[in-house]
C-alpha positions as CSV (number, residue, x, y, z in Angstrom):
1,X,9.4,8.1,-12.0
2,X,10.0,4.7,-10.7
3,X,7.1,4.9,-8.2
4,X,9.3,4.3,-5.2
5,X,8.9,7.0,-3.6
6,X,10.3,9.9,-2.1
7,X,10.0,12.8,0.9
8,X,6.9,13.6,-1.2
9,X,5.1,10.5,-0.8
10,X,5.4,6.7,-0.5
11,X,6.4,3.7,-2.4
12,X,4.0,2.9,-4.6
13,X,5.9,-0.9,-5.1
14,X,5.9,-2.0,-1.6
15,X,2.7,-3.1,-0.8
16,X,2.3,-1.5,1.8
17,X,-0.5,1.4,1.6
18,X,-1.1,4.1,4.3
19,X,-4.0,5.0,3.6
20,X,-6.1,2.1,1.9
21,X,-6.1,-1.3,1.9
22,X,-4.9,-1.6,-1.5
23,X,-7.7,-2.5,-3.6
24,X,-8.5,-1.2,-7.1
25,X,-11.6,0.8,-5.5
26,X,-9.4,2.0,-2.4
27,X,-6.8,3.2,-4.6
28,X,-9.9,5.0,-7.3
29,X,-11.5,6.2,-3.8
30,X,-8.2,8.0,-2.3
31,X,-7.4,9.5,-5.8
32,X,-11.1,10.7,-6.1
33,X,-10.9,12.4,-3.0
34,X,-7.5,13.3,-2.3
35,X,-5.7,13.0,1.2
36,X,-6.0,16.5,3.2
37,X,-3.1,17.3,5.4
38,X,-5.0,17.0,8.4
39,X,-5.2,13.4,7.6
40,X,-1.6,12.6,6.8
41,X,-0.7,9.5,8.4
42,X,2.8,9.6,7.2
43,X,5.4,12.0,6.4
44,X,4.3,13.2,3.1
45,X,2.3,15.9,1.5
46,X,-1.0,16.4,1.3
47,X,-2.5,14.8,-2.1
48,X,-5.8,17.1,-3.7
49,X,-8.5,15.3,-4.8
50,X,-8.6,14.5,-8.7
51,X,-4.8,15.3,-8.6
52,X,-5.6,18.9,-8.2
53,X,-7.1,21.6,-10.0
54,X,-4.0,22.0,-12.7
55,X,-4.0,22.3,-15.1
56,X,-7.4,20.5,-14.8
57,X,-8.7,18.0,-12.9
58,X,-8.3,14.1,-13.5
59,X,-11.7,12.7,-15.1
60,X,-13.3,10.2,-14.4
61,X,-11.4,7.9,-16.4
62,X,-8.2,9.1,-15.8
63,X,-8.5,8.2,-12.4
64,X,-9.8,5.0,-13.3
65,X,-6.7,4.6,-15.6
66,X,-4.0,5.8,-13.0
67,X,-5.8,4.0,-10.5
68,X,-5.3,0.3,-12.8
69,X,-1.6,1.4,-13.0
70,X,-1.1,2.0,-8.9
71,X,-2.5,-1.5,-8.3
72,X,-0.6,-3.1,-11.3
73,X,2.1,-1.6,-9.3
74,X,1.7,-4.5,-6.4
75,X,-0.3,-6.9,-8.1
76,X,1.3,-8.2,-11.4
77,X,-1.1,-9.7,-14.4
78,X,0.2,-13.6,-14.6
């Protein structure tokens, strides 16, 4: 709840991303298309595409939203 993290994935306040480089299209890109367990670079779980197929999945938008809250995550409005 905290986005810090856990054995399912990684800490989404550190900065540090395994995946991307961070950016605001990076972060809309890997939740577009997921991360496939075959390409797990870290310890965690695989991660579907468009946050899976449950109950439906994310639109557009949504991703767009979730994505502005993942990088507001490391990079703070002044």
């Amino acid at each position: 709840m905290d986005a810090k993290g856990d054995v399912n994935g990684p800490d989404l306040t550190s900065g540090h991303y395994t995946h991307i480089d961070g950016s605001y299209d990076s972060i809309v890109q890997l939740i577009t298309t997921g991360v496939p367990a075959a390409a797990l670079k870290a310890h965690t779980r695989p991660m579907p595409a468009r946050g899976g197929s449950r109950p439906a999945p994310l639109t557009d938008d949504q991703i767009r939203e979730v994505a502005a809250y993942v990088y507001s995550l490391t990079h703070p409005m002044h």
